[in-house]
C-alpha positions in Angstrom: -32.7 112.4 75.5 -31.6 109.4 77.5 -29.7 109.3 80.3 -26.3 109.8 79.8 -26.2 110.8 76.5 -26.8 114.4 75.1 -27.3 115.9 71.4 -27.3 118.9 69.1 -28.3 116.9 65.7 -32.0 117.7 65.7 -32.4 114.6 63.6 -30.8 112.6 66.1 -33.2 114.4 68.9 -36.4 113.8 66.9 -35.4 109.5 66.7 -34.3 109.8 70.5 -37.6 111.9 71.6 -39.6 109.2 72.7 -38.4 107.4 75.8 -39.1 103.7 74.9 -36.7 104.3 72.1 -33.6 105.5 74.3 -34.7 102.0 76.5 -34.3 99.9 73.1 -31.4 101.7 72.2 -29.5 101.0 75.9 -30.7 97.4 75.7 -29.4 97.0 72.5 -25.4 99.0 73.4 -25.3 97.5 76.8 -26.5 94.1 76.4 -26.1 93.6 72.7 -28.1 92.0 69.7 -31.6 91.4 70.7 -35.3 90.7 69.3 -38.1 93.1 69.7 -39.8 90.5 72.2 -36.5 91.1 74.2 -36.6 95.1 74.2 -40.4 94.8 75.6 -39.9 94.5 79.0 -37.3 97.4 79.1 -39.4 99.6 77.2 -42.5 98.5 79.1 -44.2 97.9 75.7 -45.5 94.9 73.9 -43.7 93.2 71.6 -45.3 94.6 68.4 -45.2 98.2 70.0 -41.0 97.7 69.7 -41.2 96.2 66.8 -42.6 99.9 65.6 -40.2 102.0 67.8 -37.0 99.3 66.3 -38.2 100.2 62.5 -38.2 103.9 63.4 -34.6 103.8 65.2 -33.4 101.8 61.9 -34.8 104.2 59.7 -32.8 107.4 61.7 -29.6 104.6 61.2 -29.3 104.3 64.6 -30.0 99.9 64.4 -29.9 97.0 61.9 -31.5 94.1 61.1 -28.6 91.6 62.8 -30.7 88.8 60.8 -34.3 89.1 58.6 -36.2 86.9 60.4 -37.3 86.2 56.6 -38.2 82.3 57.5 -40.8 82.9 60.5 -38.4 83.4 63.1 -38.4 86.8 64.9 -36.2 89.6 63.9 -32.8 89.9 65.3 -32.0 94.0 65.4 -28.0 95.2 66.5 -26.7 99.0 67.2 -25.7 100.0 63.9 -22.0 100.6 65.0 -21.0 102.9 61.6 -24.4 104.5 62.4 -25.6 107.9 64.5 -24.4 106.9 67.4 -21.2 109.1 66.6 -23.2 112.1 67.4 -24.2 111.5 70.5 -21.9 112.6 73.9 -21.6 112.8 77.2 -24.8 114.5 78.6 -23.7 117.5 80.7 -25.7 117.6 84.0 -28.8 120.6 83.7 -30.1 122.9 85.6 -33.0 120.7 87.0 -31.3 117.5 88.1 -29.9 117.4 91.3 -26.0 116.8 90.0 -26.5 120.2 88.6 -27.9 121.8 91.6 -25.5 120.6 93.6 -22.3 121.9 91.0 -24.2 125.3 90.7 -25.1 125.2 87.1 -27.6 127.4 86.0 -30.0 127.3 83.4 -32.6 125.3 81.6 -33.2 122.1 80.5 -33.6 121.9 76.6 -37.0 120.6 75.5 -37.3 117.1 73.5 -37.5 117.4 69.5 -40.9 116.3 68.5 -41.3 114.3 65.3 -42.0 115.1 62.2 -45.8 114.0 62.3 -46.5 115.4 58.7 -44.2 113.0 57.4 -45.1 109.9 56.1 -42.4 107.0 55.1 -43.3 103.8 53.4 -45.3 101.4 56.0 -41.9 99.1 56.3 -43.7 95.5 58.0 -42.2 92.1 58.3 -43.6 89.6 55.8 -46.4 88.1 57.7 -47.7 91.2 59.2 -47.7 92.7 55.8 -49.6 89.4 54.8 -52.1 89.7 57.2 -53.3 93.4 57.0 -53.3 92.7 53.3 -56.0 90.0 54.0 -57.6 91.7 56.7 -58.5 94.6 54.6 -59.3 92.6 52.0 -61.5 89.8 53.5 -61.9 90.5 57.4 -60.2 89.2 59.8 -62.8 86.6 60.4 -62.1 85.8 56.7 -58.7 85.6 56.7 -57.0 82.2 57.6 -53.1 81.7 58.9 -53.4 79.0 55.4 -54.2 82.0 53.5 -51.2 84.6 55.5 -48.9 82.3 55.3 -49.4 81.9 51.6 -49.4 85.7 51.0 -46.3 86.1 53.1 -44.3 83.3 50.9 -43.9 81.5 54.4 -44.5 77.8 55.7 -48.0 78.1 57.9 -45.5 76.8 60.6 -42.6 79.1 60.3 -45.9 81.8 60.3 -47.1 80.4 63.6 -43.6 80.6 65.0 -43.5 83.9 64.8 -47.3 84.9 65.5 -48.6 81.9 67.5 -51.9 82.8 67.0 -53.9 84.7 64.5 -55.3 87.1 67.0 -51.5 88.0 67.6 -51.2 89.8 64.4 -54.4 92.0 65.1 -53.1 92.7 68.2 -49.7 93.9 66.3 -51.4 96.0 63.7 -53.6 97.6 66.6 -50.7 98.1 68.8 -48.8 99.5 65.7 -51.4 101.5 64.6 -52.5 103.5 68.1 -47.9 104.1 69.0 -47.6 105.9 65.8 -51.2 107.8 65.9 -50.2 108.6 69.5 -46.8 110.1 69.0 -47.9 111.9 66.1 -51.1 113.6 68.0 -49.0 114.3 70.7 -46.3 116.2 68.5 -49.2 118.3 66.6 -50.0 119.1 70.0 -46.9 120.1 71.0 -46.8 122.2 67.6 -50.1 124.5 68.7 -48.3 125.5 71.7 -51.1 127.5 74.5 -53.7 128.0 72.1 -57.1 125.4 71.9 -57.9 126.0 68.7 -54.5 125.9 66.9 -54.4 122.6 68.8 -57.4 121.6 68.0 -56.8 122.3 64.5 -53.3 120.5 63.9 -55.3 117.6 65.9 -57.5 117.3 63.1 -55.0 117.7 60.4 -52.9 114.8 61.8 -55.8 112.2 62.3 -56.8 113.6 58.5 -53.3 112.8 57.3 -53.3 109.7 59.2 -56.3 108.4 57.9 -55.3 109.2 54.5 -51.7 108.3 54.4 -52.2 104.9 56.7 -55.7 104.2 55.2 -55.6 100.4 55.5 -54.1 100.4 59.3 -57.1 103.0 59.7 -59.8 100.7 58.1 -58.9 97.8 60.4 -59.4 100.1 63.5 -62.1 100.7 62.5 -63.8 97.5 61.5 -62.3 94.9 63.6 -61.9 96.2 67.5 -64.9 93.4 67.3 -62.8 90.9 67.1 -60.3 91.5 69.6 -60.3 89.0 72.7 -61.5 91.0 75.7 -58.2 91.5 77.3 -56.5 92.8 74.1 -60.3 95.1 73.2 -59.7 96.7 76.7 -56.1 97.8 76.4 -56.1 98.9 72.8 -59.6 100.5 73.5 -58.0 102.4 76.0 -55.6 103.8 74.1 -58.6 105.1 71.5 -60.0 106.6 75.1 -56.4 108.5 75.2 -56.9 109.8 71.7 -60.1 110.9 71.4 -59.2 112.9 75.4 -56.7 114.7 73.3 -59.3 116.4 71.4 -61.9 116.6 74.4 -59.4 118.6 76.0 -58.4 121.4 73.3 -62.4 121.4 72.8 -63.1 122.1 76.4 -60.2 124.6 76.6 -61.6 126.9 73.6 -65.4 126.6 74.5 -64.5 127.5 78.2 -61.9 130.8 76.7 -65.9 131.6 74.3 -63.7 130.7 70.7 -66.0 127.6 70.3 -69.6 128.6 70.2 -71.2 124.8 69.6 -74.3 124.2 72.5 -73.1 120.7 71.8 -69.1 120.8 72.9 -68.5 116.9 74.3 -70.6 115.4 71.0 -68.8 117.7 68.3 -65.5 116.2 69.6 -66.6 112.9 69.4 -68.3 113.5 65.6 -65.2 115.4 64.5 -63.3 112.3 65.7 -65.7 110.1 63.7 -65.4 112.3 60.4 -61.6 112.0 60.0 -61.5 108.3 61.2 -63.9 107.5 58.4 -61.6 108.8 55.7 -60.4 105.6 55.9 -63.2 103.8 54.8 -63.3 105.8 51.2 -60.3 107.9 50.9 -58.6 106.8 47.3 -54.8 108.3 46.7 -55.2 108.6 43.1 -58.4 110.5 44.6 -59.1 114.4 43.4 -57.6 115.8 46.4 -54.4 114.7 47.8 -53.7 113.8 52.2 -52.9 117.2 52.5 -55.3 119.2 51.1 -58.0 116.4 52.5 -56.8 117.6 55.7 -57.0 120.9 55.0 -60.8 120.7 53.9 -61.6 118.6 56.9 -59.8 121.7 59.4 -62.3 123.7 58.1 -65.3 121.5 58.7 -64.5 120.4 62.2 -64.1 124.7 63.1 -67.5 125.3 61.2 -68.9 122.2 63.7 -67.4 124.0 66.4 -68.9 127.3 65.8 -65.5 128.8 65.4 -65.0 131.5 62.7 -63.3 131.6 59.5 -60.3 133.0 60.7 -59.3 130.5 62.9 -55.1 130.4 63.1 -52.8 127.5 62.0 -50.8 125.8 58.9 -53.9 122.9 59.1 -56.5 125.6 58.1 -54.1 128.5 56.3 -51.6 126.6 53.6 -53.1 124.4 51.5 
């Protein structure tokens, strides 16, 4: 929770769980109406990243859109005052922050809400960047014009370069996109497996399954086009697939070193258990026999048989489906 400000609705807590949104959020109270380009610096994130964290913080009610941003200019987004604000309060101090210590109070801290990183809303994007992934997927980026996006979007090609002044922009926005909400959601499965490697492991895999599945077309294009990134923009976002694929590394390393993985082969099952649930996208159809959930599931089960782990391995990834 942000500073100042103290909850007991756990849906509030799971919108307010990530810092960069309790940054967009003061911004916005404090300063007022402001565009996701404005929240970036605050939030130390780029402006598409916000653009994310603002959609998320609308869809808890806690902002609004103050105007669409429907003819190419950039979205406008306000505290939604009738909103979720009303239950939030005074934060009391706790028991590790030096106000408490010094006032005497005992006891702990309570630990952040995670997400719910099962769940799966309707990919809400403004028109040109629903324009463009829909050409991306369909023809490349390479084959994809700002002619063409803007056409899709219903927009003027130069109210569509007011907004993304350059085509490479809205790759960098779906990528950006793409890696904040595969991030948070690893990091909350992770949270869900508590000590143990392999139930981490395990919900690992079932959220990059789900993700794959559920977000198919953001995972086809980051898949197919970190090639045509600039340099600058390949590094950072290629960085943050470095961050991901860690996440499994570790919870691999973990269980092999505690004997429950039993692979010769540790460092290149991670990275081919990595590869096997990012190429769902690439072939996964929802009208498909199986559904997200059970493709998960299924693809649990394979990564522990790669790993040399039993049948009996623990966890709502491999046990309810």
């Amino acid at each position: 929770m942000g500073p100042g400000l103290l909850t007991t609705d756990p849906r509030t807590a799971r919108a307010l769980a990530h810092p960069a949104r309790v940054a967009i959020l003061n911004r916005l109270i404090v300063d007022g109406p402001a565009t996701a380009t404005d929240c970036a610096e605050v939030a130390g994130l780029s402006p598409s990243a916000c653009s994310y964290h603002l959609r998320t913080l609308a869809r808890y009610g806690f902002v609004r859109l103050a105007s669409p941003g429907d003819d190419g200019r950039e979205r406008v987004w306000q505290v939604e005052a009738s909103g979720r604000l009303a239950s939030l309060r005074p934060e009391k101090p706790n028991a590790g922050s030096e106000t408490a210590r010094s006032q005497g109070v005992v006891g702990e801290p309570e630990p952040p809400a995670s997400m719910d990183w099962r769940r799966y809303d309707p990919l809400v994007l403004d028109p040109v960047l629903r324009a463009a992934l829909d050409a991306f997927v369909e023809v490349g980026y390479h084959g994809s014009t700002v002619r063409d996006i803007a056409a899709r979007s219903g927009l003027s090609k130069p109210g569509t370069y007011h907004y993304y002044p350059r085509k490479q922009k809205l790759l960098v926005a779906i990528l950006d996109m793409t890696m904040a909400d595969l991030l948070e959601r690893s990091r909350a499965a992770c949270e869900e497996g508590g000590r143990d490697p392999v139930r981490r492991f395990a919900l690992l895999v079932e959220c990059l399954a789900l993700f794959h599945t559920y977000r198919s077309d953001l995972g086809f294009i980051g898949a197919s086009e970190m090639r045509s990134l600039e340099p600058p923009n390949r590094d950072r976002i290629a960085a943050l697939r470095t961050e991901q694929q860690r996440m499994l590394d570790v919870e691999v390393e973990a269980a092999t070193v505690a004997g429950r993985f039993t692979t010769p082969f540790p460092h290149e099952a991670s990275r081919a258990v990595a590869t096997m649930c990012t190429g769902l996208a690439q072939w996964y159809k929802p009208r498909g026999a199986l559904t997200p959930e059970e493709t998960a599931a299924q693809y649990v089960r394979f990564a522990l048989d790669l790993m040399g782990h039993g049948p009996a391995a623990v966890g709502r990834a491999a046990e309810e489906s």
